[in-house]
N, CA and C atoms of all chains as a GROMACS GRO file, in nm:
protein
  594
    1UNK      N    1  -5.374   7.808  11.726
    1UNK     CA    2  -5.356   7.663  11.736
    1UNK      C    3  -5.292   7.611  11.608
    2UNK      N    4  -5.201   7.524  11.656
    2UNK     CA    5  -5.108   7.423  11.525
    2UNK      C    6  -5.163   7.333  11.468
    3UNK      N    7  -5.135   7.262  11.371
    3UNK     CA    8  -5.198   7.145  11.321
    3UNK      C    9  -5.066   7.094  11.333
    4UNK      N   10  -4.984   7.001  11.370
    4UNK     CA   11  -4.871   6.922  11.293
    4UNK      C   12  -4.908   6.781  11.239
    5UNK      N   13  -4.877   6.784  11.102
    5UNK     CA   14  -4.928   6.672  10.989
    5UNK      C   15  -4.786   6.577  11.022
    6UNK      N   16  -4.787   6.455  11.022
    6UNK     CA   17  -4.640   6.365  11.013
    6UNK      C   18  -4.694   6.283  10.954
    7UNK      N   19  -4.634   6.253  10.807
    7UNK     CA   20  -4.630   6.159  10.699
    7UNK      C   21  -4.542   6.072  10.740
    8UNK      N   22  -4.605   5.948  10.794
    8UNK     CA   23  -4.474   5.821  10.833
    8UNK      C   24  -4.539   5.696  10.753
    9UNK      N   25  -4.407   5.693  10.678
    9UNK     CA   26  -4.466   5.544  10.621
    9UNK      C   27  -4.367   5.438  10.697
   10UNK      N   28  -4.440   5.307  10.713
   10UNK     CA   29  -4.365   5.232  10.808
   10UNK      C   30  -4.297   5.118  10.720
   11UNK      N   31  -4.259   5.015  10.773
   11UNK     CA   32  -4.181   4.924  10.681
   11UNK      C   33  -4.240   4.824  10.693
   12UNK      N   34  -4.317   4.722  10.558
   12UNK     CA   35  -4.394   4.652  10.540
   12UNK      C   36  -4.382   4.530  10.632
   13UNK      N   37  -4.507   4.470  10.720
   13UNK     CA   38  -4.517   4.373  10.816
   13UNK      C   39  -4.469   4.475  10.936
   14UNK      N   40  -4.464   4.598  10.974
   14UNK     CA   41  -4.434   4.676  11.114
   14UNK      C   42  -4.613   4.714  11.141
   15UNK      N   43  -4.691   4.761  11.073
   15UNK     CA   44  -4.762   4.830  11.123
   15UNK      C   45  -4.857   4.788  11.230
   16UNK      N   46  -4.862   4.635  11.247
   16UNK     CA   47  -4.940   4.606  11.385
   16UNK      C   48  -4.845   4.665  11.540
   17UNK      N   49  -4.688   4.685  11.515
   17UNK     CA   50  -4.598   4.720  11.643
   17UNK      C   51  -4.618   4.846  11.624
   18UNK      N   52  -4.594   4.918  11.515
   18UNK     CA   53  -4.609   5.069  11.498
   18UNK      C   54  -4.684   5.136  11.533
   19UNK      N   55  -4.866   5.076  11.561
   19UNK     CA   56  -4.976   5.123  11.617
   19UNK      C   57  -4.927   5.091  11.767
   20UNK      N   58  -4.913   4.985  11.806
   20UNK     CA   59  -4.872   4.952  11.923
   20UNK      C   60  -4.789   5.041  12.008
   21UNK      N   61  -4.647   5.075  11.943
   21UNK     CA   62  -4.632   5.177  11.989
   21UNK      C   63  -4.654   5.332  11.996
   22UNK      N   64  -4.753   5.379  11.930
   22UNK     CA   65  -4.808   5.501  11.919
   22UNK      C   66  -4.895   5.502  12.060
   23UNK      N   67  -4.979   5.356  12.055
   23UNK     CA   68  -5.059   5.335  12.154
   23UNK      C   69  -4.978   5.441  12.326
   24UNK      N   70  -4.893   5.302  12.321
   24UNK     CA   71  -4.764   5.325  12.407
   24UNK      C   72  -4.704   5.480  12.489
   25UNK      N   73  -4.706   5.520  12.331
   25UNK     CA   74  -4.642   5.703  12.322
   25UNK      C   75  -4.730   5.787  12.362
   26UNK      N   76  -4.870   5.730  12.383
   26UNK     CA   77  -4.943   5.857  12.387
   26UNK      C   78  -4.933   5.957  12.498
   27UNK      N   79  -4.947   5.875  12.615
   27UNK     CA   80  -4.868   5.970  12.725
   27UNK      C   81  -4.780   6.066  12.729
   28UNK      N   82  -4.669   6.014  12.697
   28UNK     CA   83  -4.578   6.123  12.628
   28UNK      C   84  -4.622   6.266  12.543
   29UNK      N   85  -4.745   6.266  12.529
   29UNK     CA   86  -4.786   6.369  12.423
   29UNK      C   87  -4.869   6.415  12.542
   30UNK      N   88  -4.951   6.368  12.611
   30UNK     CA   89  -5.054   6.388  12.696
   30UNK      C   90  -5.001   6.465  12.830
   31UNK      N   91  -4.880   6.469  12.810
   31UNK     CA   92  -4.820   6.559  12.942
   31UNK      C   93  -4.738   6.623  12.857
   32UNK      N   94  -4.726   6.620  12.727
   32UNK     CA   95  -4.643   6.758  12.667
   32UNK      C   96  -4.658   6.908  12.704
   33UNK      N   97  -4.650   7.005  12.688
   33UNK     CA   98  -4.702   7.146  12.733
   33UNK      C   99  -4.695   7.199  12.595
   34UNK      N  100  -4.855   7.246  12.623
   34UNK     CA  101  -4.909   7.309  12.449
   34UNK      C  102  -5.005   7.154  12.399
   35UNK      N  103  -4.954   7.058  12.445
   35UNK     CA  104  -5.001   6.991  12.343
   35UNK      C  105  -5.170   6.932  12.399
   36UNK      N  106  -5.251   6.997  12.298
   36UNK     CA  107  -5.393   6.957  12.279
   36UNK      C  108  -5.460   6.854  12.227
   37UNK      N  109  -5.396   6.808  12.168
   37UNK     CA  110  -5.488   6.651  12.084
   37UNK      C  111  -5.387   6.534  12.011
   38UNK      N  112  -5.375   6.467  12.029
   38UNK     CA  113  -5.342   6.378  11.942
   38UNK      C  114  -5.346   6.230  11.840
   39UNK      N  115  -5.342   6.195  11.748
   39UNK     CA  116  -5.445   6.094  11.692
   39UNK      C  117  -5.351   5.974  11.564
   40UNK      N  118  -5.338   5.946  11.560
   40UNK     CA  119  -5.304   5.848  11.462
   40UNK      C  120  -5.402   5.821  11.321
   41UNK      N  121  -5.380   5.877  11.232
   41UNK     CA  122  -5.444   5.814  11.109
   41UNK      C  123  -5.387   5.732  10.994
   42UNK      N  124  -5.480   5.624  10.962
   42UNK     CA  125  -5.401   5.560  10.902
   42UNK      C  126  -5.448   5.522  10.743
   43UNK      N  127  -5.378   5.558  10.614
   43UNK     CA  128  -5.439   5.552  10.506
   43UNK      C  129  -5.486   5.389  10.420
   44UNK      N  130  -5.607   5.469  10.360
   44UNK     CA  131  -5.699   5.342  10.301
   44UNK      C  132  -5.591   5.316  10.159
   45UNK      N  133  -5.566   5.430  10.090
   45UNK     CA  134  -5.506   5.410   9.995
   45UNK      C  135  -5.347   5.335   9.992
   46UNK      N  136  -5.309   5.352  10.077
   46UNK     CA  137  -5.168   5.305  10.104
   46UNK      C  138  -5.158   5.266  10.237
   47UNK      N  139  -5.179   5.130  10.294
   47UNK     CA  140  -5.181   5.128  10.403
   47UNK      C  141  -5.057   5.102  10.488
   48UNK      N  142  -4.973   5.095  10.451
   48UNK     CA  143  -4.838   5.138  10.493
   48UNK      C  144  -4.768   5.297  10.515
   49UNK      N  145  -4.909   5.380  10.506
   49UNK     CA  146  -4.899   5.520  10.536
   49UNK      C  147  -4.953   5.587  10.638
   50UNK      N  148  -4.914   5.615  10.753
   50UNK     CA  149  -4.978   5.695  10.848
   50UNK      C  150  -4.985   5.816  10.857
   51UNK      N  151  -5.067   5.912  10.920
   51UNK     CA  152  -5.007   6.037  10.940
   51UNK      C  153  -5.080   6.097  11.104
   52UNK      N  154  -4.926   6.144  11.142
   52UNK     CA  155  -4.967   6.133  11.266
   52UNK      C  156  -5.049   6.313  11.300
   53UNK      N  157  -5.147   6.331  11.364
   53UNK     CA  158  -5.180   6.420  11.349
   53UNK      C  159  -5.192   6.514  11.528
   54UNK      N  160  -5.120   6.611  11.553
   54UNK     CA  161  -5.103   6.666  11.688
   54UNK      C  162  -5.145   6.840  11.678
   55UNK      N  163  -5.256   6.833  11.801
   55UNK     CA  164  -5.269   6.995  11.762
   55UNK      C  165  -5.216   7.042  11.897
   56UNK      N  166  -5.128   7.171  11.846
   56UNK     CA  167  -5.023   7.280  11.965
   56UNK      C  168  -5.089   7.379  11.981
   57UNK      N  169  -5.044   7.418  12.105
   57UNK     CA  170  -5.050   7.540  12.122
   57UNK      C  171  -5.044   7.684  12.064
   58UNK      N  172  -4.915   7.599  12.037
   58UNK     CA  173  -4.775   7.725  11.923
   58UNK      C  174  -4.730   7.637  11.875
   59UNK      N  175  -4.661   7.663  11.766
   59UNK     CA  176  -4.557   7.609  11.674
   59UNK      C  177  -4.453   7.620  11.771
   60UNK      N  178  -4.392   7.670  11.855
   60UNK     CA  179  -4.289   7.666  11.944
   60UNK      C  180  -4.292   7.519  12.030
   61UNK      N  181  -4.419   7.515  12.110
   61UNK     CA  182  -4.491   7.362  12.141
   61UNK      C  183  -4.377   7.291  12.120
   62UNK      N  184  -4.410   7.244  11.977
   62UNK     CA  185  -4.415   7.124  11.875
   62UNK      C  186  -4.192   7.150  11.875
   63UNK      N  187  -4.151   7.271  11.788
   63UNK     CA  188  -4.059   7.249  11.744
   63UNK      C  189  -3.923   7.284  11.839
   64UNK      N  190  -3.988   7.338  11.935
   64UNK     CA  191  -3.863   7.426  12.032
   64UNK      C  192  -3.867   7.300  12.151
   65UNK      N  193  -4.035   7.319  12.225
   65UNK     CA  194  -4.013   7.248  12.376
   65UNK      C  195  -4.036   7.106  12.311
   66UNK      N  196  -4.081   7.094  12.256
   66UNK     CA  197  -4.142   6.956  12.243
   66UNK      C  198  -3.991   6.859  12.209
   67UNK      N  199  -3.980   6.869  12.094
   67UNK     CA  200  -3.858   6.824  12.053
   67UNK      C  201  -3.706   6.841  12.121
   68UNK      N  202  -3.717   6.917  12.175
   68UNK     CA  203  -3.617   6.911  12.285
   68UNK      C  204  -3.617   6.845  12.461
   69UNK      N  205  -3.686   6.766  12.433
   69UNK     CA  206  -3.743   6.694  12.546
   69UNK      C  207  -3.696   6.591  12.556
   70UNK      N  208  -3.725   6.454  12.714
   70UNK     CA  209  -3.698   6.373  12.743
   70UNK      C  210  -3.771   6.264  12.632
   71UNK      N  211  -3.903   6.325  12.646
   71UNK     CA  212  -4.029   6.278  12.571
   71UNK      C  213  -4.014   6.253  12.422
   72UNK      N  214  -3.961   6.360  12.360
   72UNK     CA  215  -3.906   6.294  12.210
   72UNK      C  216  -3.817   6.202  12.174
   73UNK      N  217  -3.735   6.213  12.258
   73UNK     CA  218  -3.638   6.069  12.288
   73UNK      C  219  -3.671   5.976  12.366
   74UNK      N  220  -3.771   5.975  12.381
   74UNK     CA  221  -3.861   5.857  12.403
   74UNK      C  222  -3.959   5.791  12.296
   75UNK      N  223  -4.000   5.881  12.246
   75UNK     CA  224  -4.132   5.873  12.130
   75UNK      C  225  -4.024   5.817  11.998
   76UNK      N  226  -3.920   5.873  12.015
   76UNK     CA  227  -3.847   5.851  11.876
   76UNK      C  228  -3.790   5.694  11.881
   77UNK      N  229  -3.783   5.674  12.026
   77UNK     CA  230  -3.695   5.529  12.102
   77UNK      C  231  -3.785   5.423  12.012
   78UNK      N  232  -3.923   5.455  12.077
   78UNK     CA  233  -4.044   5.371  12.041
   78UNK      C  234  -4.079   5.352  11.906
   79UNK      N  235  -4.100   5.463  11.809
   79UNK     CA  236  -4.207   5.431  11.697
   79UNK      C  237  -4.051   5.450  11.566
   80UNK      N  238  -3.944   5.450  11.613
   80UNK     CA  239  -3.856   5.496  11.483
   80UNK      C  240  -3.833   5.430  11.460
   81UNK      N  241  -3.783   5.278  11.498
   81UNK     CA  242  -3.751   5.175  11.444
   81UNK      C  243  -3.845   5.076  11.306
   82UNK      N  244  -3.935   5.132  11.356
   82UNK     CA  245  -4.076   5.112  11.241
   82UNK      C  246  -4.083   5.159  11.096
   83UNK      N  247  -4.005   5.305  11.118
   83UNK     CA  248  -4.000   5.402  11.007
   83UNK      C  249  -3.949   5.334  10.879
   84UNK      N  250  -3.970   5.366  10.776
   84UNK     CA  251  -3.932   5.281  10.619
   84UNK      C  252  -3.843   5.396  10.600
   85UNK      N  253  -3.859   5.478  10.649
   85UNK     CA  254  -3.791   5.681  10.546
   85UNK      C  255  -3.832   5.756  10.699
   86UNK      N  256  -3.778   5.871  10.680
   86UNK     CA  257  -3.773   5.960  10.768
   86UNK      C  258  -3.926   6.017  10.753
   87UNK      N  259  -4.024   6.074  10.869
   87UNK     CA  260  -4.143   6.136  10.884
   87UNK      C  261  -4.147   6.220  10.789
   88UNK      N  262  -4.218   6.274  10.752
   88UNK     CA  263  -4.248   6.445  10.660
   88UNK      C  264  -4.348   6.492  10.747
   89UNK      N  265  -4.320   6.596  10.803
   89UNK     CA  266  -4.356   6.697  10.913
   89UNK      C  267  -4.395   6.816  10.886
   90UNK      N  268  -4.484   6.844  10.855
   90UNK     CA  269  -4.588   7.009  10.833
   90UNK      C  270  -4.590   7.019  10.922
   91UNK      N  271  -4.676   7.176  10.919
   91UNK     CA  272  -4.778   7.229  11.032
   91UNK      C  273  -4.838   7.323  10.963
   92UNK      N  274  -4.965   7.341  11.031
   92UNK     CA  275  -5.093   7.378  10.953
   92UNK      C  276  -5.177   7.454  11.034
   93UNK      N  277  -5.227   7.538  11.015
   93UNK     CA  278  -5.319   7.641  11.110
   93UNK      C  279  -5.444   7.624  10.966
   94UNK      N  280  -5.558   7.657  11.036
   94UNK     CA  281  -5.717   7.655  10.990
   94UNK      C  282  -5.704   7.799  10.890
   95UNK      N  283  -5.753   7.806  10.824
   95UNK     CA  284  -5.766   7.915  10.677
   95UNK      C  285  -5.912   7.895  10.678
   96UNK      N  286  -5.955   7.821  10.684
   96UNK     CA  287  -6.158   7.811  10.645
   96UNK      C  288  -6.192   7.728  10.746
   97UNK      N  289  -6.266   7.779  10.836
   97UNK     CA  290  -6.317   7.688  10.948
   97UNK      C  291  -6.505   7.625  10.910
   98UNK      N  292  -6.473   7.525  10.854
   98UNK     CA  293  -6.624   7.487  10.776
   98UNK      C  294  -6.744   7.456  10.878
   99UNK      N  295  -6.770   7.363  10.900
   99UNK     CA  296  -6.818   7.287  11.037
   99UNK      C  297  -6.782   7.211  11.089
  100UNK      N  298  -6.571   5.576  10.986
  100UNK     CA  299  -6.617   5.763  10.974
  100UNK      C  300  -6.418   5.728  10.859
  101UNK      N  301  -6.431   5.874  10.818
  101UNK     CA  302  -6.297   5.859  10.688
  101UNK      C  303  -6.308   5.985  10.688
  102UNK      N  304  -6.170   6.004  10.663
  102UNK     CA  305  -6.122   6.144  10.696
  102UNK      C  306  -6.100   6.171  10.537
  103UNK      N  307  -6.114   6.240  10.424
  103UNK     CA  308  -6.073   6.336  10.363
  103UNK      C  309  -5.942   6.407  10.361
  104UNK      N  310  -5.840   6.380  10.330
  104UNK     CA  311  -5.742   6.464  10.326
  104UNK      C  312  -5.690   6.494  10.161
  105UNK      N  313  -5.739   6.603  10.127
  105UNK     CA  314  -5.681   6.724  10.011
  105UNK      C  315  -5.618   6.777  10.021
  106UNK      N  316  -5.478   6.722   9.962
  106UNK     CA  317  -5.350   6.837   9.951
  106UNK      C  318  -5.354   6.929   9.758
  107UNK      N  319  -5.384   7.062   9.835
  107UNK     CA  320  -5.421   7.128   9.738
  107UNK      C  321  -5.299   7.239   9.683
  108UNK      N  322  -5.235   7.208   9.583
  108UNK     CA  323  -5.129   7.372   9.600
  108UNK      C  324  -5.243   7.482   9.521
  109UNK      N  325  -5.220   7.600   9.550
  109UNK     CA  326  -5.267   7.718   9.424
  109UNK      C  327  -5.178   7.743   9.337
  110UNK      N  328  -5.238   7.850   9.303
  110UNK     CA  329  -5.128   7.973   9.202
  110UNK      C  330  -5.128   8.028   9.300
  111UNK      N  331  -4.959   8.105   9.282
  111UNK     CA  332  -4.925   8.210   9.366
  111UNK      C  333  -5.014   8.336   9.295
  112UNK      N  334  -5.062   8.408   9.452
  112UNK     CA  335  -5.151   8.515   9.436
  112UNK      C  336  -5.288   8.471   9.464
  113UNK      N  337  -5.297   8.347   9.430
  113UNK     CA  338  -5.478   8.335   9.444
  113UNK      C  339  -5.479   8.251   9.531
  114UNK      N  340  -5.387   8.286   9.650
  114UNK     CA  341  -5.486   8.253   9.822
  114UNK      C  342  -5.577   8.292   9.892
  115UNK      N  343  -5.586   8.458   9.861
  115UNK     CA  344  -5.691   8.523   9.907
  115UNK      C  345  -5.843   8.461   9.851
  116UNK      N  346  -5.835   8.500   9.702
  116UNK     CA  347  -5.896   8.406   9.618
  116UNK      C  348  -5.991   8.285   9.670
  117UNK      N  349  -5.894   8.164   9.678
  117UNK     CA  350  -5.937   8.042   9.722
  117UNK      C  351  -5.984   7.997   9.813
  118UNK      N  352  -5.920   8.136   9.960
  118UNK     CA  353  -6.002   8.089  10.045
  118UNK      C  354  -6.145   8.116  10.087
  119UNK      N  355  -6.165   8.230   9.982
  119UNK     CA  356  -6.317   8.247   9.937
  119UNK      C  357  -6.372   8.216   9.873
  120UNK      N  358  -6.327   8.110   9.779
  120UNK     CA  359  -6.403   8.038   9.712
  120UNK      C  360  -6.446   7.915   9.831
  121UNK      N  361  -6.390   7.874   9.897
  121UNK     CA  362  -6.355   7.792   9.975
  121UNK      C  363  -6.462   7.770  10.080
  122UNK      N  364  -6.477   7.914  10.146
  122UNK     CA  365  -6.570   7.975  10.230
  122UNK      C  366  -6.757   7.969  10.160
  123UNK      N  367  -6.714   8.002  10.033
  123UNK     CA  368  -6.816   8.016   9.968
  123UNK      C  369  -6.908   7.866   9.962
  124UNK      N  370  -6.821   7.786   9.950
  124UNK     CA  371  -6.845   7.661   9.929
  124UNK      C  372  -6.850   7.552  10.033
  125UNK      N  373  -6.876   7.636  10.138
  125UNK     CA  374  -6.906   7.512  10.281
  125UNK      C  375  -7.075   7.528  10.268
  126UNK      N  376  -7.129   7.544  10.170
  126UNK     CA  377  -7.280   7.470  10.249
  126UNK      C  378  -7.305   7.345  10.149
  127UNK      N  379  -7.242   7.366   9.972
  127UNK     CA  380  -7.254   7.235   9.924
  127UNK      C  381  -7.225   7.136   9.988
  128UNK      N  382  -7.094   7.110  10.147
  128UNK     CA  383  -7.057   7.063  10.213
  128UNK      C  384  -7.138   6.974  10.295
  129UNK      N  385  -7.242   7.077  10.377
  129UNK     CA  386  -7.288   7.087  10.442
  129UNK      C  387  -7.429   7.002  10.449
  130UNK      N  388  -7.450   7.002  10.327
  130UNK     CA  389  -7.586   6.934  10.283
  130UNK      C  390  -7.518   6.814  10.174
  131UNK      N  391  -7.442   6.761  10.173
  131UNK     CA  392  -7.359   6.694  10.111
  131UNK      C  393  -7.436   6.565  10.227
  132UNK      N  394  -7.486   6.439  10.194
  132UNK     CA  395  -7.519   6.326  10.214
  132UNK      C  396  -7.420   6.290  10.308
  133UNK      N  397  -7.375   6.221  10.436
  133UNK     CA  398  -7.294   6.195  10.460
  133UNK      C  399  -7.164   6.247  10.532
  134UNK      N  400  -7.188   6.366  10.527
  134UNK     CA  401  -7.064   6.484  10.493
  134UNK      C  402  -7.076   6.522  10.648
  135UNK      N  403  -6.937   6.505  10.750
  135UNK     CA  404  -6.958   6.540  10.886
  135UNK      C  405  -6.886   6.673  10.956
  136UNK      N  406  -6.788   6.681  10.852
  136UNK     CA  407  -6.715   6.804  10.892
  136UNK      C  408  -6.640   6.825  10.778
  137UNK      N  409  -6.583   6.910  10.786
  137UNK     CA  410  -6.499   6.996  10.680
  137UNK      C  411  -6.441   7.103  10.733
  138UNK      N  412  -6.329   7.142  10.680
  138UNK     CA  413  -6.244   7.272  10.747
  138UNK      C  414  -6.085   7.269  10.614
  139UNK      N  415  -6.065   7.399  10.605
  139UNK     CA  416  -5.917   7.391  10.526
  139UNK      C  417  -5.783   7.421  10.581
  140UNK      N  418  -5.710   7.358  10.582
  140UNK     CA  419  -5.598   7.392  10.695
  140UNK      C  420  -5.455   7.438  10.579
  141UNK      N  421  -5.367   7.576  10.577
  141UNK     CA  422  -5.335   7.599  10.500
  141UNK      C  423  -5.176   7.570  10.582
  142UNK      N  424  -5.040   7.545  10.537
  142UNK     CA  425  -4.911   7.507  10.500
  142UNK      C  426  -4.829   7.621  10.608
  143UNK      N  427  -4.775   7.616  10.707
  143UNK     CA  428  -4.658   7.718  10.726
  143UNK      C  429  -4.559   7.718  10.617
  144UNK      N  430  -4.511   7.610  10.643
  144UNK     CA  431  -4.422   7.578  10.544
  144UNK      C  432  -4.442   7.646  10.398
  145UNK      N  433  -4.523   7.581  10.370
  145UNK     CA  434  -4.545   7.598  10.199
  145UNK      C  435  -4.672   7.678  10.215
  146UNK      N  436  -4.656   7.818  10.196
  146UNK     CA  437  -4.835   7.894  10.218
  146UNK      C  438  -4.924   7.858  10.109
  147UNK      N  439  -4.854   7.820   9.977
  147UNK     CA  440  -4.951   7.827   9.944
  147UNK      C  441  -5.063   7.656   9.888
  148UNK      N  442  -4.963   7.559   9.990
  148UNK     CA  443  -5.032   7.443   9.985
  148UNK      C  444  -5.120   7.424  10.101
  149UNK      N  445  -5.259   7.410  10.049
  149UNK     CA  446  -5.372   7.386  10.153
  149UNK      C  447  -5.402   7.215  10.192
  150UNK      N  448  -5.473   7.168  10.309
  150UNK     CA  449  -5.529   7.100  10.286
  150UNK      C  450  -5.650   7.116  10.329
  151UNK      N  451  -5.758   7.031  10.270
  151UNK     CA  452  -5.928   7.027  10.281
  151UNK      C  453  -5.880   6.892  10.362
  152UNK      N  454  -5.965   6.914  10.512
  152UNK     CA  455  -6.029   6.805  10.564
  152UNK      C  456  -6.139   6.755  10.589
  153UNK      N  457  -6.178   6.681  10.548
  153UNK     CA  458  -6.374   6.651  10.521
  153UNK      C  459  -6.404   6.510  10.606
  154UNK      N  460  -6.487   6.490  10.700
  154UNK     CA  461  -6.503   6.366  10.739
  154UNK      C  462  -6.618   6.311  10.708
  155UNK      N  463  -6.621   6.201  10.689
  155UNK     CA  464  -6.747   6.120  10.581
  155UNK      C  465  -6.788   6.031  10.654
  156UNK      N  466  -6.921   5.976  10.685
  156UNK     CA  467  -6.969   5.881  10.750
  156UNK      C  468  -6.910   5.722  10.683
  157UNK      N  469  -6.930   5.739  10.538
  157UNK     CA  470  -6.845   5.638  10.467
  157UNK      C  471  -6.748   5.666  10.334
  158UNK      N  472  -6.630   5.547  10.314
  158UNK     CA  473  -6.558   5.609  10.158
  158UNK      C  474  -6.682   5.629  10.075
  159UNK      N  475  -6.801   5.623  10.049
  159UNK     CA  476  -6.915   5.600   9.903
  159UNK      C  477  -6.962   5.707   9.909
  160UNK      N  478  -6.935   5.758  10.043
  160UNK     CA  479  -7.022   5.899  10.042
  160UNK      C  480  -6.970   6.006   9.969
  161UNK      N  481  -6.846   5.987   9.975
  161UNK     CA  482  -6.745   6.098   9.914
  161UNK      C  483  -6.687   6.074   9.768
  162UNK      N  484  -6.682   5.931   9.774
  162UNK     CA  485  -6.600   5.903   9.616
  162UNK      C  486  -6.675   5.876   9.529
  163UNK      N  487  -6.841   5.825   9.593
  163UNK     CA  488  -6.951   5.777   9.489
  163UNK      C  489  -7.056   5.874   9.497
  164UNK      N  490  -7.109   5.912   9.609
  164UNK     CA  491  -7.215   6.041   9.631
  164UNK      C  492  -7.168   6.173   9.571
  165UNK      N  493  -7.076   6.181   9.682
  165UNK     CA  494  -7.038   6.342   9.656
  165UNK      C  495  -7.017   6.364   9.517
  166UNK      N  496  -6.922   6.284   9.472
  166UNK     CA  497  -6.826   6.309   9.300
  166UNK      C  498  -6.946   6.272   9.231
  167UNK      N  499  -7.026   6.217   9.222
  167UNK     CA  500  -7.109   6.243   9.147
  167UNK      C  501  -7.266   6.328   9.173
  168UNK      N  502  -7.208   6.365   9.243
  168UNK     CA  503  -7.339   6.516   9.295
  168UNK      C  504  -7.319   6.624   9.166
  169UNK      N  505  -7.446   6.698   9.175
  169UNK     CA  506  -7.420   6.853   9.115
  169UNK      C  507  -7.324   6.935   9.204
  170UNK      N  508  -7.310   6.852   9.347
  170UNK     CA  509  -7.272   6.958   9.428
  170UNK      C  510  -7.121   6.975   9.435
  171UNK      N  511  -7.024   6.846   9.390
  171UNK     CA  512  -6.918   6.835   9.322
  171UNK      C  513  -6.835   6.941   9.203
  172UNK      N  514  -6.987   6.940   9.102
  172UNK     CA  515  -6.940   7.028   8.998
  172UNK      C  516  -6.917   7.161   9.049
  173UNK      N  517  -7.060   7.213   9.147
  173UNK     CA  518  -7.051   7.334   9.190
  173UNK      C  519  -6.881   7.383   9.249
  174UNK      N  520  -6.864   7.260   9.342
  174UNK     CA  521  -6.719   7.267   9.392
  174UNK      C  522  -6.628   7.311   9.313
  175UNK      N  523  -6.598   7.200   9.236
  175UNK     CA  524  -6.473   7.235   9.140
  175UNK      C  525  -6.494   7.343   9.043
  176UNK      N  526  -6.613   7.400   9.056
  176UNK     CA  527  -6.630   7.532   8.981
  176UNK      C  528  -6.597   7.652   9.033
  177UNK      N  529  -6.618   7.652   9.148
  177UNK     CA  530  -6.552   7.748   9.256
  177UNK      C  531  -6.420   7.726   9.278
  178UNK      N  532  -6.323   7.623   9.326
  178UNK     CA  533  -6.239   7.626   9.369
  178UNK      C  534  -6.127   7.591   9.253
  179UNK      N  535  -6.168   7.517   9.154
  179UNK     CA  536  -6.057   7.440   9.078
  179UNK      C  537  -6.014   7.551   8.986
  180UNK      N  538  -6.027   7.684   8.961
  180UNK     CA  539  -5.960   7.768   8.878
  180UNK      C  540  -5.836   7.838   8.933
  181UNK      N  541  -5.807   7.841   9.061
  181UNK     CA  542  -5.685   7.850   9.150
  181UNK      C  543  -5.607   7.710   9.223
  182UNK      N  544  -5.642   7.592   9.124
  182UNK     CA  545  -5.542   7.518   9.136
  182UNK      C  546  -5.429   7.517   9.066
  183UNK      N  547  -5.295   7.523   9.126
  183UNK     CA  548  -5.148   7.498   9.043
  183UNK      C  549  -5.172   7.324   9.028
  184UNK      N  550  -5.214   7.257   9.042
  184UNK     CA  551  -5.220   7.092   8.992
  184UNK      C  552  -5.322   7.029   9.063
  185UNK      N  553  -5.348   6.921   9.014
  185UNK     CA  554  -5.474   6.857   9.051
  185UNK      C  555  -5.433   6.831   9.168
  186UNK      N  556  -5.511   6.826   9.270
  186UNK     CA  557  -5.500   6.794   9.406
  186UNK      C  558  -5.470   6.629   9.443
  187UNK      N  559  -5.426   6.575   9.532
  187UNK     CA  560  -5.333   6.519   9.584
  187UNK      C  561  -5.494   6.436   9.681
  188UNK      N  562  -5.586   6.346   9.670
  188UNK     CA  563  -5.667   6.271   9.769
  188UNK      C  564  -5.671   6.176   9.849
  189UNK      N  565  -5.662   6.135   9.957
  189UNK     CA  566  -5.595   6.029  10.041
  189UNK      C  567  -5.728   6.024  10.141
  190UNK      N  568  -5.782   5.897  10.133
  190UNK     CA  569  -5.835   5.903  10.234
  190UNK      C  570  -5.816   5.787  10.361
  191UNK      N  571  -5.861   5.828  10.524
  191UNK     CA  572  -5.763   5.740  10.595
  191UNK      C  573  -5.850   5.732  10.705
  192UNK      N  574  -5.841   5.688  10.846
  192UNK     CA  575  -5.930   5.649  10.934
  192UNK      C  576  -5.802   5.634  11.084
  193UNK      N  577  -5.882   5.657  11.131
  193UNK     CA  578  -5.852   5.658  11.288
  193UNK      C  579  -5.779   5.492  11.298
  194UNK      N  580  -5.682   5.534  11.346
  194UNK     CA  581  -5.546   5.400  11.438
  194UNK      C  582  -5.570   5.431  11.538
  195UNK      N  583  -5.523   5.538  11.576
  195UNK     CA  584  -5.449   5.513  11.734
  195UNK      C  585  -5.553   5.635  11.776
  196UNK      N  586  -5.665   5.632  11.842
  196UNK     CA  587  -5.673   5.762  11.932
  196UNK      C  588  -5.653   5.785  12.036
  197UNK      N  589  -5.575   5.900  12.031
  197UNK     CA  590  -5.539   5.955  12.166
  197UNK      C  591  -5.595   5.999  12.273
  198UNK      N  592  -5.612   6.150  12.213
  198UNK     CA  593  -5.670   6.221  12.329
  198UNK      C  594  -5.724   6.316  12.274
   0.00000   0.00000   0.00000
């Protein structure tokens, strides 16, 4: 299983539409293939910082099917206009599984 | 509830290392006031940048309890000798949940 981390900072006075449309997008993720969870977090320290957080299947999921979809050009339609800078996009698999 | 996010790099070489220190160090976690989960999720990208995710019933638990616990020191006694730089702390909370 994937972790994909997305560092989106939005552009100051967006973030009540920006949740809005995540709201919106979620579907889009919810019929992805591979895709297991997805969540929106949003930082205390900088609150003009989100990070969007999606767990895959595979890294293939996320970077092959996913992104090559109807669905990303949809998701991108919705929440990009929000964007201040382009996402910063990890992915992350578990190394220490605590509790 | 507040999510914990530690972006941690190492020294190259002491991944093996860290993630046993790491391992070693989930029960200070565990019995940590507050403290709801924890897990380390390590970088495709960049192997040897980790992150610690810890979820906290509140920010005080973690920035005022924990950091000033013995169980803190124990931490950074274990883990902080395979840091390449001080770690990176952000903490953030649920926007949008999905699914």
């Amino acid at each position: 299983m994937i972790l994909e981390i997305a560092q989106i900072d939005v552009k100051p006075g967006s973030e009540a539409a920006f949740e809005a449309a995540v709201t919106q997008a979620v579907p889009l993720f919810k019929t992805a293939e591979g895709c297991i969870s997805m969540e929106l977090q949003r930082s205390h320290e900088k609150p003009q910082r989100y990070r969007l957080m999606v767990q895959w299947r595979t890294l293939e999921d996320h970077t092959v099917k996913f992104r090559g979809s109807d669905a990303f050009t949809q998701w991108r339609a919705l929440v990009g206009p929000h964007f201040a800078s382009p996402p910063e996009v990890e992915h992350t698999s578990v190394a220490v599984k605590g509790f």
